[in-house]
C-alpha positions as CSV (number, residue, x, y, z in Angstrom):
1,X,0.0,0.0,0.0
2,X,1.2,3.6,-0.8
3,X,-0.5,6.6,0.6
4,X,-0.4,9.6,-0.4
5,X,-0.8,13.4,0.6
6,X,-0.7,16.4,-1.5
7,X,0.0,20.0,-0.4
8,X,0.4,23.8,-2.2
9,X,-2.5,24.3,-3.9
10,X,-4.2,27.6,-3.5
11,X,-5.5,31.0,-5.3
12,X,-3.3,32.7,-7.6
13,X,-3.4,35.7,-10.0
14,X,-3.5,34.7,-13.6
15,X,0.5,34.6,-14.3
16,X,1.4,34.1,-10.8
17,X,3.3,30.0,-9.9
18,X,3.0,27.8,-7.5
19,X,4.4,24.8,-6.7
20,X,2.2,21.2,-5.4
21,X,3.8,18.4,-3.4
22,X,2.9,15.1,-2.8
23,X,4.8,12.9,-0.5
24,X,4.7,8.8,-0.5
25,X,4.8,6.7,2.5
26,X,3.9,2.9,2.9
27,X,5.2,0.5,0.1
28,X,7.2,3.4,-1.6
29,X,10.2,1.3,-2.6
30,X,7.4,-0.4,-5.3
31,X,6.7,2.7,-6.9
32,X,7.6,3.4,-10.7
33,X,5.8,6.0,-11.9
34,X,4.9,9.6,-10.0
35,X,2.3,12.0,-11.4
36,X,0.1,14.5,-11.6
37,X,-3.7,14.7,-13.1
38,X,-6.6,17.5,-12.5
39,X,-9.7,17.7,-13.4
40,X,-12.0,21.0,-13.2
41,X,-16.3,21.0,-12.7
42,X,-18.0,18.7,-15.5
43,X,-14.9,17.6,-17.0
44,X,-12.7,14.2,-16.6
45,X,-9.4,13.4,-15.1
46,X,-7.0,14.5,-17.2
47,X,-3.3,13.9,-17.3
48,X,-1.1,17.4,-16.6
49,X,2.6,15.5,-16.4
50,X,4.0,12.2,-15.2
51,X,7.4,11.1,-14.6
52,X,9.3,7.6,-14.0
53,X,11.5,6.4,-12.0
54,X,14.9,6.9,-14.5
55,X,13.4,10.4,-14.4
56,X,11.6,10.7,-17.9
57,X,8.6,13.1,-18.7
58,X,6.1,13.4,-20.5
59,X,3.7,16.8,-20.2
60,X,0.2,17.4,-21.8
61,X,0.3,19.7,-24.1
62,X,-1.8,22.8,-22.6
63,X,1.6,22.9,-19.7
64,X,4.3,22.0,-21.7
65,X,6.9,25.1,-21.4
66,X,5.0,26.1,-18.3
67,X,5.0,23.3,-15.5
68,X,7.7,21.6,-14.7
69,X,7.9,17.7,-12.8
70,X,10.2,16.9,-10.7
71,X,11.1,13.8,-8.0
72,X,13.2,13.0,-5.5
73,X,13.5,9.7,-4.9
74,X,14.9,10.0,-1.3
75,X,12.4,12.0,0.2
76,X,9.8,9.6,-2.1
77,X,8.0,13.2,-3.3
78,X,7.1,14.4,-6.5
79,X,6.7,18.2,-7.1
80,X,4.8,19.9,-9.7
81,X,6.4,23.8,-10.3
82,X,3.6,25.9,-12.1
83,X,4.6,29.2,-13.8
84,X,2.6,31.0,-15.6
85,X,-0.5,30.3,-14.3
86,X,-3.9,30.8,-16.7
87,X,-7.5,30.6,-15.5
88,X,-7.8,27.9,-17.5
89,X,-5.6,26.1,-15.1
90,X,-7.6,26.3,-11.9
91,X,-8.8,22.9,-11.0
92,X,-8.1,19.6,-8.5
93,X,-4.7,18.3,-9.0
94,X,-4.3,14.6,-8.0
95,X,-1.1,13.0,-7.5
96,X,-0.9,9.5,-9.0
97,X,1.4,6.6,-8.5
98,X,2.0,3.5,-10.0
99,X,3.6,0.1,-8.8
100,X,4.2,-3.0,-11.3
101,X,0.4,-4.1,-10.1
102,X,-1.7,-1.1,-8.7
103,X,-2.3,2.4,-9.0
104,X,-3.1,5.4,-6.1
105,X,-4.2,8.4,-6.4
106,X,-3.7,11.3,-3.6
107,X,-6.8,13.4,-2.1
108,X,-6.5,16.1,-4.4
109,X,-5.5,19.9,-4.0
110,X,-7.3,22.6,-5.3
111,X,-5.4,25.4,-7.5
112,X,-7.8,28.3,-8.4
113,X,-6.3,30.7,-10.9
114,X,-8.1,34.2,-10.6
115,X,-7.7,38.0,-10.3
């Protein structure tokens, strides 16, 4: 079992950055994959940037040049730096794991992104 907790979500001014955390305890030396998904009213979970273990990334487009993912592997926490920030942004970001056989996702934090 991994669990899972999420912090730095908040409201920012359209432009502004912040930076989310989540931090893994439990089963952490199982994990492979670390990322990050949100989803905003009336709309699906959608994928905003994952990264493995040997450190590769992959970003959605609508963040590419603007977040960042990051991991380090000895405090078992992935970070999500957010510059930039557009209204379009503001949602619940969920931190998601993966093992070899399971997946977890964190409680969510929510990022609101308005003057």
């Amino acid at each position: 079992q991994v669990q899972l907790v999420e912090s730095g979500g908040a409201l920012v001014q359209p432009g502004g950055s912040l930076r989310l955390s989540c931090a893994a305890s439990g089963t952490v030396s199982s994990i492979n994959t670390m990322g990050w998904f949100r989803q905003s009213p009336g709309t699906g979970r959608a994928l905003v940037a994952i990264i493995t273990s040997y450190g590769s990334t992959n970003y959605a487009d609508s963040v590419k040049g603007r977040f960042t993912i990051s991991r380090d592997n000895a405090k078992d926490t992935v970070y999500l730096q957010m510059n930039s920030l557009k209204p379009e942004d503001t949602a619940v970001y969920y931190c998601h794991v993966t093992t070899l056989t399971e997946y977890y996702w964190g409680q969510g934090t929510q990022v609101t992104v308005s003057s």
